[in-house]
C-alpha positions in Angstrom: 80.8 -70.4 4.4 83.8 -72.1 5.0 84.2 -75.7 4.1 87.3 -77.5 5.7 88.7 -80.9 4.7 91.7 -83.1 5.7 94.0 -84.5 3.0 96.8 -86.8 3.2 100.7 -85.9 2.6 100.3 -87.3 -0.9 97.3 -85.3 -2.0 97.4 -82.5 -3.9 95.6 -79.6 -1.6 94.0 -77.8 -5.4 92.8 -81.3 -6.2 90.7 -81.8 -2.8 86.7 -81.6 -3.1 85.3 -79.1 -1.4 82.0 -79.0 -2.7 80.2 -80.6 0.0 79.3 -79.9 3.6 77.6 -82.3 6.7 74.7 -80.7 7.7 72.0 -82.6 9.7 68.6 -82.5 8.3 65.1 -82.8 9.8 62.5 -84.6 7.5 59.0 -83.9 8.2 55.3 -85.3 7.1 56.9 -89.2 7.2 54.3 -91.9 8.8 55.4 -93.3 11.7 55.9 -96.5 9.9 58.6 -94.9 8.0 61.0 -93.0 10.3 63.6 -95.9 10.0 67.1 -96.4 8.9 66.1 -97.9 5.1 63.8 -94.9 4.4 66.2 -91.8 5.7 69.1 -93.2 3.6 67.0 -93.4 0.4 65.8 -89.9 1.1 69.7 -88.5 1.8 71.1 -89.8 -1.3 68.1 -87.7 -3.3 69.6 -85.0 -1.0 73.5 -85.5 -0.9 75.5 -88.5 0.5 73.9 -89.9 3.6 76.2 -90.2 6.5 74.1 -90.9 10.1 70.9 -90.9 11.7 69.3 -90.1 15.0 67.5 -93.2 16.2 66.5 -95.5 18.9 68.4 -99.1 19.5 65.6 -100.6 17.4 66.5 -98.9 14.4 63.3 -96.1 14.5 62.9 -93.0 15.0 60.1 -91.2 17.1 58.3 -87.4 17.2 57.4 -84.8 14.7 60.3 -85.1 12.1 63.4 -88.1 11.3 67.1 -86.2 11.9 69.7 -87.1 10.0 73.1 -86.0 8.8 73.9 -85.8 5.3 76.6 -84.8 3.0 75.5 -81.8 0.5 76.3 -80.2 -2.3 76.7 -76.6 -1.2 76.7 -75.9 -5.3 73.1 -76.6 -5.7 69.8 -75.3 -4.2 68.7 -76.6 -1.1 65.7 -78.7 -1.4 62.7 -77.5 0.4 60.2 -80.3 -0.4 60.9 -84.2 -2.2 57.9 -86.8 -3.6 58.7 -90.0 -1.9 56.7 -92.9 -3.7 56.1 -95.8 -1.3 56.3 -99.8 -1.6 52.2 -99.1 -1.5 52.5 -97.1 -4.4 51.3 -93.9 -2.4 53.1 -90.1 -3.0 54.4 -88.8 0.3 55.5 -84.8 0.0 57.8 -84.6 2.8 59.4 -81.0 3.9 63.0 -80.1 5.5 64.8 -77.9 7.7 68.5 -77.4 8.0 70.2 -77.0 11.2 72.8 -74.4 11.7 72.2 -73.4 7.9 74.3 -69.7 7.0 73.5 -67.3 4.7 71.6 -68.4 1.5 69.6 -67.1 -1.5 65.6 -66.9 -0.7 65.1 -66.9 -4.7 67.7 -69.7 -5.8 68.2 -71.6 -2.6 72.0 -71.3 -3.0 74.2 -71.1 -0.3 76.8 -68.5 0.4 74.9 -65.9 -0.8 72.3 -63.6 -0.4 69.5 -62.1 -2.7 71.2 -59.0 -3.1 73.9 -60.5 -5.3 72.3 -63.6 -6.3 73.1 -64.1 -10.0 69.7 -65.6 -10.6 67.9 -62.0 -9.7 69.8 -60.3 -12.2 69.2 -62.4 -15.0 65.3 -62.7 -14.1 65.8 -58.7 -13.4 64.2 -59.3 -10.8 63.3 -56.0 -8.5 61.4 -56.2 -5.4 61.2 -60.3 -4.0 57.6 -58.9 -2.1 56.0 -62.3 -0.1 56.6 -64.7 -3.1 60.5 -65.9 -2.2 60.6 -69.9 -3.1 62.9 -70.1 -0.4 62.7 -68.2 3.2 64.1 -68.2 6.8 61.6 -71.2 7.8 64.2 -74.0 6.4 66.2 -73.1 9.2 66.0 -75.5 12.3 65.1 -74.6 15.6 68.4 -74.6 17.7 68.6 -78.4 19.3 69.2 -77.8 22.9 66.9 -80.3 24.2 69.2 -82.4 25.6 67.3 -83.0 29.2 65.4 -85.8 29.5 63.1 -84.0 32.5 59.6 -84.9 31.6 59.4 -80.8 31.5 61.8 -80.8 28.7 59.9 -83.7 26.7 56.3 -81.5 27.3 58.1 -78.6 25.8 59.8 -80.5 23.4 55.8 -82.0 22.5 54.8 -78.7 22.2 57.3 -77.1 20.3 57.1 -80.0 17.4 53.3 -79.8 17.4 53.8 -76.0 16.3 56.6 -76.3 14.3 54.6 -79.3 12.4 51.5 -76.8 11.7 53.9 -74.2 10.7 56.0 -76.9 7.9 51.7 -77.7 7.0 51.4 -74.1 5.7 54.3 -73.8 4.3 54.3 -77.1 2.3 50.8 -75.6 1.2 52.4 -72.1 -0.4 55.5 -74.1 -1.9 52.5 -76.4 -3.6 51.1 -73.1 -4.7 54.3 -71.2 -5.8 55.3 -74.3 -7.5 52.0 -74.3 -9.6 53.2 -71.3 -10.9 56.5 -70.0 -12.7 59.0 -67.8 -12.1 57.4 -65.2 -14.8 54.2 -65.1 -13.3 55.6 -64.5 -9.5 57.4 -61.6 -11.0 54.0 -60.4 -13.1 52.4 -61.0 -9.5 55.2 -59.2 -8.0 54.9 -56.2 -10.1 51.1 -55.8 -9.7 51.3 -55.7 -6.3 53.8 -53.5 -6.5 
């Protein structure tokens, strides 16, 4: 990954940040009712440093998911799920997807690397990942190249976030799952299933 940034003539080029990256986000599993401005910003800053959002002239945001772009700390592991608590006092678990996210670590979450030398795996020893990766190709985005507004278009478009929704269901469910368990019992699973 390469990570540009402009300084001024003053600025000392070793002393610039370049830690973080803009990447727009998709959030899934928010209420209607919550796909606004106030509710994507709180939910960026638990991600990064919000910067924009995707919505309509009334300040809301409509179909399967809320897209925003937000600042992240390329350092840390991507998140793959957050526990939103609501004015109502209710637990939301919403899920996300990266758009035009490179190369990252399916056991750590990293970015800029890969499982094959992901420093995690070789201090877990960890042999054969098998189907039990915390992370996986799924918190990529779908390309967005809807831009028509034919009503074709907006039936695909329908279409396509009805699947994708049912796919981010499952997958919430087995991150629910994998996170009931830890990262010494996915290897013990690992190894008996050889």
């Amino acid at each position: 990954m390469l990570i540009m940034s402009s300084i001024e003539e003053h600025e000392n080029p070793l002393n610039v940040d370049l830690d973080w990256c803009d990447f727009f986000v998709h959030i899934y599993d928010l209420p209607l009712s919550k796909m606004n401005f106030g509710v994507a910003s709180l939910i960026s800053n638990a991600l990064g440093k919000f910067q924009d959002m995707e919505m309509e002239e009334s300040g809301m945001s409509w179909g399967s998911s809320l897209r925003m772009r937000v600042a992240i700390n390329v350092t840390q592991p991507l998140t793959r799920i957050l526990r939103v608590c609501t004015t109502k006092g209710e637990d939301l678990l919403v899920s996300f997807t990266y758009e035009r996210l490179q190369n990252f670590c399916y056991l750590c979450g990293c970015l800029g690397r890969i499982l094959t030398y992901c420093e995690v795996r070789f201090e877990l020893g960890f042999q054969d990942p098998g189907e039990v990766m915390p992370y996986g190709a799924w918190l990529r985005a779908p390309p967005d190249n809807w831009g028509s507004r034919s009503t074709g278009s907006r039936l695909r478009r329908l279409l396509f976030d009805d699947i994708l929704h049912h796919i981010h269901l499952e997958v919430r469910r087995c991150l629910a799952t994998l996170e009931r368990t830890t990262v010494t019992q996915r290897l013990a699973l690992v190894r008996a299933n050889g």
